[in-house]
C-alpha positions in Angstrom: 0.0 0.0 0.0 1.4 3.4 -1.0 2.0 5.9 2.2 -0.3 8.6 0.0 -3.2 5.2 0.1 -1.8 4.4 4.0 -2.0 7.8 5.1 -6.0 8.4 3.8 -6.8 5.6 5.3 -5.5 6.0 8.6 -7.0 9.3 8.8 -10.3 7.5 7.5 -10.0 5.4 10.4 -9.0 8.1 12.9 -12.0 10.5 12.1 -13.8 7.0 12.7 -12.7 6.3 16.0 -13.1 10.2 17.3 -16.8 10.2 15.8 -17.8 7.2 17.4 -15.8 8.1 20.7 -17.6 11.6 20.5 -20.9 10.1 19.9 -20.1 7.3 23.2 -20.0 10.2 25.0 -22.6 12.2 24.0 -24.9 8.8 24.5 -23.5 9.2 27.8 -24.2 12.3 28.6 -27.7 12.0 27.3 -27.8 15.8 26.4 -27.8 16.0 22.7 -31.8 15.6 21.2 -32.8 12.4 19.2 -31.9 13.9 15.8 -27.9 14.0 16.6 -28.2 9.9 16.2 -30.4 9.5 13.6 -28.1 7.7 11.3 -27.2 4.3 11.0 -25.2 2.5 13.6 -25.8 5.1 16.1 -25.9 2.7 18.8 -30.0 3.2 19.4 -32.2 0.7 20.3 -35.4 2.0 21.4 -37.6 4.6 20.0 -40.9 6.0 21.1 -43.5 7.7 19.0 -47.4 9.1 20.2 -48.2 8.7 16.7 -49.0 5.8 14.5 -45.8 4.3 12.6 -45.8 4.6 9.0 -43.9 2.2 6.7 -41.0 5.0 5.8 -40.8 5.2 9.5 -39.9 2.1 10.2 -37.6 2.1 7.8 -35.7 4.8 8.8 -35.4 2.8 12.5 -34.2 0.2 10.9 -31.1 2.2 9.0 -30.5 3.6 12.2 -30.3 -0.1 14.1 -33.4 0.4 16.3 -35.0 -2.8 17.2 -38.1 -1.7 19.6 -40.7 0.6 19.1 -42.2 2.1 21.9 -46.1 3.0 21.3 -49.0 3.8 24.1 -52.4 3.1 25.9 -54.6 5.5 26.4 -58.2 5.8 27.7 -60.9 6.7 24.9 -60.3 10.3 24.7 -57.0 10.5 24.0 -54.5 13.0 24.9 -53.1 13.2 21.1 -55.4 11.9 18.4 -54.0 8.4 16.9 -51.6 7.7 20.2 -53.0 4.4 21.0 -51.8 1.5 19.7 -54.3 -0.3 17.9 -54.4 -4.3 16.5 -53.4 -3.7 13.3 -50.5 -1.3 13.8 -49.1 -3.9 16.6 -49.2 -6.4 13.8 -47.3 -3.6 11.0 -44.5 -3.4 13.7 -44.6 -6.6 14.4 -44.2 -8.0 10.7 -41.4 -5.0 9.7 -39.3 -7.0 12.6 -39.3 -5.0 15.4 -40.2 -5.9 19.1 -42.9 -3.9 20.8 -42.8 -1.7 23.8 -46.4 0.1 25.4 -47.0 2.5 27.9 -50.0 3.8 29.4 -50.2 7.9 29.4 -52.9 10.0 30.1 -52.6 13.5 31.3 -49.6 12.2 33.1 -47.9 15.3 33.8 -50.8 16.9 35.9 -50.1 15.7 39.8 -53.7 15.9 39.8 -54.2 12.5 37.8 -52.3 10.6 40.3 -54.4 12.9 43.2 -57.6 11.2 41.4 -57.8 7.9 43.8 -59.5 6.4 40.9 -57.4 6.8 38.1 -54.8 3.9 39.3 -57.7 1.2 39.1 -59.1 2.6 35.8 -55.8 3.1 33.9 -55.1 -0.3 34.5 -58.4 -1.7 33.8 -58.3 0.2 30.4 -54.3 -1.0 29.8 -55.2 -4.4 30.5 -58.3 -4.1 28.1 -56.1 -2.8 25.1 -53.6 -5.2 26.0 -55.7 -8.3 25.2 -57.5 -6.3 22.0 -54.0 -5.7 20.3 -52.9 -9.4 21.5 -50.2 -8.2 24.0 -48.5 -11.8 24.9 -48.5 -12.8 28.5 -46.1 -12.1 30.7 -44.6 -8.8 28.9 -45.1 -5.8 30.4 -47.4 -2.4 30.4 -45.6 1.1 31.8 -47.5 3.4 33.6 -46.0 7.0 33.3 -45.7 9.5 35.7 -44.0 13.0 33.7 -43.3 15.3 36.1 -40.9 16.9 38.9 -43.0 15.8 41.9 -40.8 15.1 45.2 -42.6 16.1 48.3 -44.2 13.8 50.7 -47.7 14.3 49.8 -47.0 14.3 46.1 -45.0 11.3 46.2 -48.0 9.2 48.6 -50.4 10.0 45.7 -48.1 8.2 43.6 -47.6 5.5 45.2 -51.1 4.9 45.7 -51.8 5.2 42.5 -49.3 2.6 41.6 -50.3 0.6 44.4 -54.0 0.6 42.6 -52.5 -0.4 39.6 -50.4 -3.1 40.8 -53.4 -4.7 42.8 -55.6 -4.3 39.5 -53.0 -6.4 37.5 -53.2 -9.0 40.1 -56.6 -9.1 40.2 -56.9 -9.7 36.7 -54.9 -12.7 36.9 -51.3 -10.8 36.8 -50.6 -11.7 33.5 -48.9 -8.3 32.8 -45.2 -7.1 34.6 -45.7 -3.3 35.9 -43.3 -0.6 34.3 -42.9 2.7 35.6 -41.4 5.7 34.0 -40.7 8.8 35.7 -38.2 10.6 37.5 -35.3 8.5 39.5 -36.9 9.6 42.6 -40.2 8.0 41.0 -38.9 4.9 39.7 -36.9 4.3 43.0 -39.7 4.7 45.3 -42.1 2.7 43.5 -39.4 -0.2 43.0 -38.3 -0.2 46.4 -42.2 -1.1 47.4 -42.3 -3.0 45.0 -44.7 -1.6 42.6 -43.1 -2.2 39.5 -40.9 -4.6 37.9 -38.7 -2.0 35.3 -38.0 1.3 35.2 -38.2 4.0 32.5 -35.8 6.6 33.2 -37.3 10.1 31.9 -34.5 12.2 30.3 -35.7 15.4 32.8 -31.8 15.1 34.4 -33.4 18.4 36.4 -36.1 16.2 37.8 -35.2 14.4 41.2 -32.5 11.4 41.4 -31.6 11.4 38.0 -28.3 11.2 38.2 -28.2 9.1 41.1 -30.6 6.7 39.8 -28.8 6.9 36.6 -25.6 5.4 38.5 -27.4 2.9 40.3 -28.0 1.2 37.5 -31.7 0.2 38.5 -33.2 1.1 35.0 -34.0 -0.9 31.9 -34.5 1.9 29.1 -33.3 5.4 29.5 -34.4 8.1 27.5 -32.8 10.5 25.0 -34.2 14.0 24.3 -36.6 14.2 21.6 -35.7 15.4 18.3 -36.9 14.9 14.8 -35.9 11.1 12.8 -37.6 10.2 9.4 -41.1 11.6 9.3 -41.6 12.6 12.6 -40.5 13.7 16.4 -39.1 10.8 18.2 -37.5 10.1 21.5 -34.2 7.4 21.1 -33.5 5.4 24.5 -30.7 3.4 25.7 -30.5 -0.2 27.0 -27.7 -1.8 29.3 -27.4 -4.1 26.2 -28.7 -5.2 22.6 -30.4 -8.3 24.3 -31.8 -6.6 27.5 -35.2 -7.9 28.5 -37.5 -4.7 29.9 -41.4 -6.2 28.9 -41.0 -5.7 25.0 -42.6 -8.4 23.2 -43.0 -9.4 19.3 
């Protein structure tokens, strides 16, 4: 090889290594917005989306390496029109390769939906109802999302209650759904350490409470990104401990 050839491609090679280094630590840092790794081999994994997927959609998570979509439950009068996942997208996902991820979301960043001491029992009535019409499989799992700051005591008893309520609904419907919870790391701490859920969702808030230190713990199974804009619409990327991570997604 001729030094002109050798030198090209060690620079080649060089510019590799510092982009991928540079994007490892953006990742890490979890500050950039879901548009800085919309390219293929990013290192994504996860992507959620309130609106229905589209064919060029998936396509474009599939260039990038994504290999769950992330969609959502929500009750009849829906926060965003077309959020819920419905029978017929599960199977479009489904048959484009990809695993399957939902979450249950309505009006979760008002406190006063998890002040409502009815809403844990009915959200997870109405999850587990959407679950079975969409063919979820047994045994995967349905987040419940709670999207906002909250950290006092009172604040954080509603919470837990409500999670409580939703926890005791799943069981009395034969538990034949795991719990997620996504939130804040002060969130997703207290309702694992009671037990309440099984994964945890780490929101990409880092100003919200125990983010960083749930971050270190380790105790999460997705961790989102910022939202930015990927193929024909806003997405948010998350990250996984690794490509084979188990956190409720099912095919």
């Amino acid at each position: 090889m001729g030094s002109g050839v050798f030198n090209r491609v060690f620079s080649s090679l060089a510019a590799a290594t510092l982009v991928a280094a540079l994007c490892s630590e953006a990742i890490a840092s979890g500050s950039h917005k879901s548009a800085d790794y919309c390219f293929a081999g990013s290192g994504m994994m996860a992507a959620d989306t309130s609106q229905p997927v589209t064919n060029a959609f998936l396509k474009k998570m599939r260039e990038v390496g994504v290999h769950t979509i992330i969609r959502y439950f929500d009750h009849k009068n829906e926060t965003l029109p077309g959020k819920t996942l419905t029978f017929d997208e599960r199977m479009q996902i489904a048959e484009a390769g990809f695993n399957i991820l939902v979450v249950f979301q309505h009006w979760g960043q008002r406190i006063s939906t998890f002040r409502d001491r009815t809403r844990g029992k009915s959200d997870a009535v109405r999850a587990l109802g959407l679950a079975h019409d969409v063919g979820q499989p047994v045994g995967s799992a349905i987040f419940f999302a709670v999207d906002g700051p909250w950290s006092n005591a009172k604040d954080m008893a509603d919470i837990t209650r409500y999670f409580t309520d939703v926890r005791r609904t799943v069981a009395r419907h034969g538990n034949l759904y795991r719990v997620g919870v996504y939130g804040s790391g002060k969130v997703c701490g207290a309702i694992l350490d009671r037990g309440l859920a099984d994964y945890c969702w780490l929101a990409n808030a880092r100003a919200w409470p125990g983010y960083n230190a749930h971050k270190a713990s380790g105790r999460w199974q997705i961790r989102q990104l910022m939202p930015g804009k990927c193929g024909d619409r806003e997405v948010d990327f998350n990250l996984l401990p690794s490509r084979s991570a188990y956190f409720g997604q099912f095919r």
